[in-house]
N, C-alpha and C positions, 0 to 999 in steps of 0.2 A: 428420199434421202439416202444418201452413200453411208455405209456405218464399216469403219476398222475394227473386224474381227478376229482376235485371237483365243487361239484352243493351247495351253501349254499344257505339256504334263511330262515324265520321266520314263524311261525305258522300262518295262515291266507294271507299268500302271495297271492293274484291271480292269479299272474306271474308265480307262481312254476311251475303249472303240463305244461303249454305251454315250459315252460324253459327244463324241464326234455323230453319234446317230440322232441325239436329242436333240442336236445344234442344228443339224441338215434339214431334222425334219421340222423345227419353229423357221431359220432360215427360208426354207419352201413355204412358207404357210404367211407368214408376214412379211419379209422380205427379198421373195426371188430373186435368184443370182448374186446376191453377197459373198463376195470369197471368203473362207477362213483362211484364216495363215496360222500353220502349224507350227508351234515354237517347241521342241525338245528341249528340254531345261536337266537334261540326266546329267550335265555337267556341273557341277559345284560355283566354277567359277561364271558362266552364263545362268546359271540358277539366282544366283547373289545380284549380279546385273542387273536381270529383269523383277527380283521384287518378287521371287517366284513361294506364293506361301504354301505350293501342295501340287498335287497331280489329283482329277483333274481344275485346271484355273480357266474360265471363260472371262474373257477382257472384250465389253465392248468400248472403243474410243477409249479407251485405255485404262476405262473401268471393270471393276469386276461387278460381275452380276449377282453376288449376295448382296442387297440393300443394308445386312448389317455387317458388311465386312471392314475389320480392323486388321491392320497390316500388323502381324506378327512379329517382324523382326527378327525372324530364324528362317534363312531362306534353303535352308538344308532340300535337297531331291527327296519328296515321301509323298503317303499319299496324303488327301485332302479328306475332312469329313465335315460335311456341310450342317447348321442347326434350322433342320425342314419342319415345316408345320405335321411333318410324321415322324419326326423323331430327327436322330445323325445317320446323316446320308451320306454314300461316295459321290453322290451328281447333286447339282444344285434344283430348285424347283424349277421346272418348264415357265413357270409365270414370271419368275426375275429373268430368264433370259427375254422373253417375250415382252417386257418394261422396259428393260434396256433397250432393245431397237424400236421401240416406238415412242424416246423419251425422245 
């Protein structure tokens, strides 16, 4: 199965290039050759657009891969901090991306 994956995050993220290494490496492991499409959201008004709740955000199918994510409602460019079974994280867990492409 073909799965629309996106990696959003904002200009000076910290989190991104770990975010985009986590992705590549579940992406090669469950689903080789899947593109990501890279969304920059460092603009205010394309942040607002896409619903963007933080930097970094993984959307598979147009989900995001926290299982308990609630859309904020404040789509300001910042970063994101995830609630992981080790505590608040900048990357979400390896296992909700890995759900996501094999729901």
């Amino acid at each position: 199965m073909r799965h629309e994956v996106e990696l959003l995050w904002f200009s000076g993220c910290a989190n991104h290039p770990a975010a985009q290494r986590l992705l590549e490496a579940v992406i090669a492991e469950v689903t080789p050759g899947t593109p990501i499409r890279q969304v920059d959201a460092s603009d205010p008004a394309v942040a607002e657009r896409l619903r963007f709740p933080g930097s970094p955000t993984i959307r598979v199918d147009g989900r995001d891969v926290d299982p308990t994510y609630k859309d904020p409602g404040d789509y300001t460019p910042r970063c994101r901090l995830y609630r992981t079974g080790a505590g608040l994280r900048g990357l979400p867990e390896r296992g909700w991306i890995v759900e996501a492409l094999t729901r």
